[in-house]
C-alpha atoms as one frame of an Amber mdcrd trajectory, in Angstrom:
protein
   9.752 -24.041 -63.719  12.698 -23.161 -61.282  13.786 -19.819 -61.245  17.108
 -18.454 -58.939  20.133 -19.732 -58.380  22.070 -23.079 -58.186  25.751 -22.854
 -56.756  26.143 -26.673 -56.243  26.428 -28.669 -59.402  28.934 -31.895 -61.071
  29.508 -32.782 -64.679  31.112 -35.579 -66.236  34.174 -33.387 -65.479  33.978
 -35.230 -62.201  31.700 -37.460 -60.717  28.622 -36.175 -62.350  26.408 -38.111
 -65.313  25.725 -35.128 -67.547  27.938 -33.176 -69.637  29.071 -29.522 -69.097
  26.527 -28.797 -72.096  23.615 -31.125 -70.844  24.105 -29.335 -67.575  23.726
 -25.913 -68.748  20.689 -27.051 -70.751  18.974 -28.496 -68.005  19.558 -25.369
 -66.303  18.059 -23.368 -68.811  14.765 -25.834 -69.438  14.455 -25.173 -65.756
  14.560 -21.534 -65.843  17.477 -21.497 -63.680  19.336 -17.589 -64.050  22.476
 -18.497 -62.074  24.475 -22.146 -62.453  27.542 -22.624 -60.528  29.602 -25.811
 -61.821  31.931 -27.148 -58.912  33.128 -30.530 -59.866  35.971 -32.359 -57.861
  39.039 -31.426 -58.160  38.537 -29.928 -61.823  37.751 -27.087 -63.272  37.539
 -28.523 -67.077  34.161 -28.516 -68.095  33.800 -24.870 -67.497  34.806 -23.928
 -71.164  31.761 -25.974 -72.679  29.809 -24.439 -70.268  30.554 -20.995 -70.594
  30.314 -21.531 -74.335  26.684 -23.498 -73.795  25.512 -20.965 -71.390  26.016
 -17.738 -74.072  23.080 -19.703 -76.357  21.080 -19.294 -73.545  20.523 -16.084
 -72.489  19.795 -14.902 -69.267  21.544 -17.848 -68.028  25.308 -17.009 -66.328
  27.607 -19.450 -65.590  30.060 -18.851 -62.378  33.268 -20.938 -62.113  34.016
 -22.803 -59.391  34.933 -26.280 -58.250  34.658 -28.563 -54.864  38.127 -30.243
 -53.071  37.459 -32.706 -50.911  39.276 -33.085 -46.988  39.537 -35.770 -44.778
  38.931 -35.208 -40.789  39.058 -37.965 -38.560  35.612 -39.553 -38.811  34.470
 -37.626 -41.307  34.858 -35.329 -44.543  34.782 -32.072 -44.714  34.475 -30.418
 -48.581  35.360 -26.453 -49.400  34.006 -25.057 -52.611  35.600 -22.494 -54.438
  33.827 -19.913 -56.789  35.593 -17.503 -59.035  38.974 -18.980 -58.451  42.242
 -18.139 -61.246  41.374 -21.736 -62.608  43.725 -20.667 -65.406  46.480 -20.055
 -63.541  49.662 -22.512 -64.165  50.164 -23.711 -60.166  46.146 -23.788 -59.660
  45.777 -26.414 -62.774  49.237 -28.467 -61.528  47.708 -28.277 -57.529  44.346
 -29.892 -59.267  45.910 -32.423 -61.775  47.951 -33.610 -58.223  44.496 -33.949
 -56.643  43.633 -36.013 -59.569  46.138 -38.350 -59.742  45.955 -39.151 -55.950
  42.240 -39.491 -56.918  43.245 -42.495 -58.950  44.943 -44.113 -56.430  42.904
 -44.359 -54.010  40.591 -45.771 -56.328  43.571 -48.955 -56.221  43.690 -48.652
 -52.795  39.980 -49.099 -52.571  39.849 -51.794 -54.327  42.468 -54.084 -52.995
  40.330 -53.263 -49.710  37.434 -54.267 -51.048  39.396 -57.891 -52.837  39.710
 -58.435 -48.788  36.380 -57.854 -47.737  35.651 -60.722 -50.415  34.063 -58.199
 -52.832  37.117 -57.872 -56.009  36.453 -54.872 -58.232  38.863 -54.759 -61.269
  39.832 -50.660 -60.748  39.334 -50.762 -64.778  35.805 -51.011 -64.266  35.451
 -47.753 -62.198  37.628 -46.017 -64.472  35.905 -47.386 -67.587  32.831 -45.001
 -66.127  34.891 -41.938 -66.060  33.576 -40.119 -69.327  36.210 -37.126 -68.937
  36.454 -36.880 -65.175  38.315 -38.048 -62.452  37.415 -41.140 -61.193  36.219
 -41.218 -56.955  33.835 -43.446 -54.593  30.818 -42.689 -56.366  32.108 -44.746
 -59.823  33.344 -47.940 -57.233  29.993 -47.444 -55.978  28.249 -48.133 -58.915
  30.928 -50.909 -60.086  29.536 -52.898 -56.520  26.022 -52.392 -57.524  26.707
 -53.751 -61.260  28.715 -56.818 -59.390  25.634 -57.226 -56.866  27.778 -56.661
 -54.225  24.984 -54.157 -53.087  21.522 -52.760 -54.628  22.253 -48.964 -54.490
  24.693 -46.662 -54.825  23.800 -45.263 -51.059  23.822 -48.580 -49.661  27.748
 -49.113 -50.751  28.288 -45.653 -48.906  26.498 -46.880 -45.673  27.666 -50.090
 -45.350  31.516 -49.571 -46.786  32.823 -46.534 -48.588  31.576 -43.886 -45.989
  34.648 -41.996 -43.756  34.625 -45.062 -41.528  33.741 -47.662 -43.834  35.725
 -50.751 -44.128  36.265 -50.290 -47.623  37.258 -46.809 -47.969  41.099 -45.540
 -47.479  41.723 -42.150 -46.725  43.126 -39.516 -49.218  46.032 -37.522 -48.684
  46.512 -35.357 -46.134  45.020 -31.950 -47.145  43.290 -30.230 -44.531  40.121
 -27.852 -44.807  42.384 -24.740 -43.824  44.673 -26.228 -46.678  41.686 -25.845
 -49.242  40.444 -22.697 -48.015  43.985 -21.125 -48.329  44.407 -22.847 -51.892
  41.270 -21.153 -52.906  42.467 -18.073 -51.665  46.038 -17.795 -53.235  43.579
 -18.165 -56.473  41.790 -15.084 -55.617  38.553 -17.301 -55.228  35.761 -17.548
 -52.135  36.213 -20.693 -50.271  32.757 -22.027 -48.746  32.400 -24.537 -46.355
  30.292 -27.111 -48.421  27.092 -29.139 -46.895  28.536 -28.379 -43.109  25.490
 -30.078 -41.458  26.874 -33.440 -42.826  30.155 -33.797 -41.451  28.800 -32.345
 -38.192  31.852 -30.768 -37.599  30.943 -27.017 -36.667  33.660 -26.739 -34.027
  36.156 -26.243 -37.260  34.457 -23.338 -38.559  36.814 -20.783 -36.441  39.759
 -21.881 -37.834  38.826 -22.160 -41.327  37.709 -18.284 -40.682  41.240 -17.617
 -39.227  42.269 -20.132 -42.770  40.272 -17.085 -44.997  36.649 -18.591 -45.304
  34.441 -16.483 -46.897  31.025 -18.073 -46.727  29.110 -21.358 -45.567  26.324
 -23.534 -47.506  23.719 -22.978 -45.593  20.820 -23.940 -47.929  21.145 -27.545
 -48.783  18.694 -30.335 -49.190  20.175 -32.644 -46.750  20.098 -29.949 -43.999
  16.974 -29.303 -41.235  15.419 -26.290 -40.977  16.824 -26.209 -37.790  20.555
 -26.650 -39.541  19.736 -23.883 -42.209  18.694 -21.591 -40.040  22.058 -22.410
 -37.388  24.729 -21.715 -40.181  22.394 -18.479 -41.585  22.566 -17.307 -38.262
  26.576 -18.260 -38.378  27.113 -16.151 -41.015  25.830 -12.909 -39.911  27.597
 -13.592 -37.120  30.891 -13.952 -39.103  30.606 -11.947 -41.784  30.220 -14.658
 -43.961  28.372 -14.899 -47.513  25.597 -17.797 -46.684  25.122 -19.748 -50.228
  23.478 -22.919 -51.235  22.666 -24.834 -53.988  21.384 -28.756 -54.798  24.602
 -30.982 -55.292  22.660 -32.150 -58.561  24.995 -35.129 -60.008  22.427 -35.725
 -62.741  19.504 -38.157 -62.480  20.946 -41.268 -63.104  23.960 -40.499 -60.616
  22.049 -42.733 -57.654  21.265 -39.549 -56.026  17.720 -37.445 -55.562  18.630
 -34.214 -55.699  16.834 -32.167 -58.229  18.674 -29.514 -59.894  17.818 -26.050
 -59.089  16.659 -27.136 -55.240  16.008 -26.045 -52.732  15.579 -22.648 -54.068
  18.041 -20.124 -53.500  17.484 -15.889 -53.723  19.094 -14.280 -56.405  20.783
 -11.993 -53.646  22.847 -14.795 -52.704  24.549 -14.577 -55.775  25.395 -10.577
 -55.396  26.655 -11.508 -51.934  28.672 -13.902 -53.877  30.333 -11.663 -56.600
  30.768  -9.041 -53.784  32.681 -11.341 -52.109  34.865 -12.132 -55.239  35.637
  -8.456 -55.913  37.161  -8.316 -51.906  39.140 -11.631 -52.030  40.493  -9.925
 -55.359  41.712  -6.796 -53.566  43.310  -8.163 -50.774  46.640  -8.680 -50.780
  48.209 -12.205 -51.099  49.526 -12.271 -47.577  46.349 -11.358 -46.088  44.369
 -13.931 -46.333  41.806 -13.199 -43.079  41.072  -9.519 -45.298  38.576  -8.384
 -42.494  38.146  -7.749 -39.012  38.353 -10.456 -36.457  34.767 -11.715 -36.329
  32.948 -12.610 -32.977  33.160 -16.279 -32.374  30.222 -18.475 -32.077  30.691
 -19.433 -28.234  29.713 -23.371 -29.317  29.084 -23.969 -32.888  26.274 -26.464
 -33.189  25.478 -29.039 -35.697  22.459 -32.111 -35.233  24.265 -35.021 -34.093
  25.884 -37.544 -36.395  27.961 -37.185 -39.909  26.752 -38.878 -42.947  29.346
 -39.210 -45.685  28.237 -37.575 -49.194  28.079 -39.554 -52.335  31.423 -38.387
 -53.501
């Protein structure tokens, strides 16, 4: 059994195959102590998950969500934890993320009718169990059409950043998210950074109000973990991580509750909640200016997530 912490997870709220419930189950059968749910662009399945979680004590649930950016050539995602999801303005920003979620789903497919590969955007939405719909569900429409054999091979050959098939969202930068997350009183993290391989934007998301990097990841090196750990005390910064689990029939292999993350991770966390609480809304830095990295480094290449 798993025991820690898991900060990284997706229901069927977004682009995930279990429900808020299943998840939290999982998590429990797995000894898991800590589950963060972060779906895209939603923060509806924490209800049934806080709900789930109180039959299954000592497991706690922390609120949070993931909002995806586009950079050129890549993507860069920001969670949030411990954001005001109830706020009026937070649930309109994130049912306007949604809907533009939707259509780029149309937009995707009428690229893909040109590449010779027609997807009826019906299908992709007939997967959507409660979510919003994204790549991952035209993903799984090409492999049902036999367009492609895996959900990963769509991304490599056509829906990744610079894919022929895949059209880019709207604009919304990472400092955009990061100060969204803020303005809800949340802690914006930069999400999977040794991905997009796009270090050189971690000084102005700091300047944006960042308040931690994912350091921990499957995807990442040793080499990579160790870099953004070593960012962070450089920064200031709270350095999280979690598995990205999307359930096991979600085309993806990683297992929930891995790699294994220290329950002092999560106090770093909730300490860092309590500070973005006290600041004030027009100060969204909140702490001295920290020393700058004099090259931020990241292993070369970006490979697009499954999202």
């Amino acid at each position: 059994m798993t025991a820690g912490v898991d900060l990284h997870t997706h229901t069927t709220a977004s682009d995930g195959t279990l429900t808020p419930r299943e998840l939290v189950q999982a998590a429990a059968r797995r000894g898991i102590r800590v589950l963060a749910l972060t779906d895209h662009d939603s923060t509806d399945g924490l209800p049934d998950a806080f709900d789930e979680a109180a039959r299954h004590p000592p497991l706690s649930i922390v609120p949070g969500l993931e909002i995806n950016c586009d950079v050129p050539g890549a993507e860069v995602h920001i969670l949030g934890y411990y954001v005001d999801h109830e706020a009026d303005w937070f649930r309109e920003f994130l049912r306007e993320q949604r809907v533009e979620r939707a259509a780029r789903v149309h937009r995707i497919a009428a690229r893909l009718g040109e590449l010779g590969m027609p997807i009826d955007p019906e299908e992709v939405f007939a997967l959507v169990r409660e979510g919003s719909a994204g790549r991952p569900h035209v993903a799984q429409v090409m492999v049902q059409r036999g367009y492609v054999k895996s959900v990963r091979e769509a991304f490599d050959r056509y829906l990744h950043a610079n894919g022929p098939a895949n059209v880019p969202r709207r604009r919304l930068t990472p400092a955009d998210a990061v100060r969204v997350i803020r303005r809800a009183h949340g802690v914006p993290v930069f999400a999977h950074p040794g991905l997009a391989d796009r270090d050189a934007l971690i000084p102005e998301l700091i300047d944006a109000g960042l308040l931690g990097i994912e350091a921990v990841y499957a995807e990442h090196s040793a080499t990579q973990t160790a870099h953004y750990q070593e960012l962070c005390r450089a920064h200031g910064l709270v350095a999280t991580g979690g598995s990205d689990y999307h359930g096991e029939r979600s085309g993806r292999t990683n297992s929930l509750g891995h790699p294994p993350v220290p329950m002092r991770v999560w106090e770093d966390l909730k300490d860092a909640a309590q500070r973005a609480r006290e600041q004030m809304p027009g100060n969204a830095q909140g702490r001295t200016e920290p020393r700058r990295a004099a090259h931020p480094r990241s292993e070369p290449g970006s490979r697009t997530p499954l999202q």
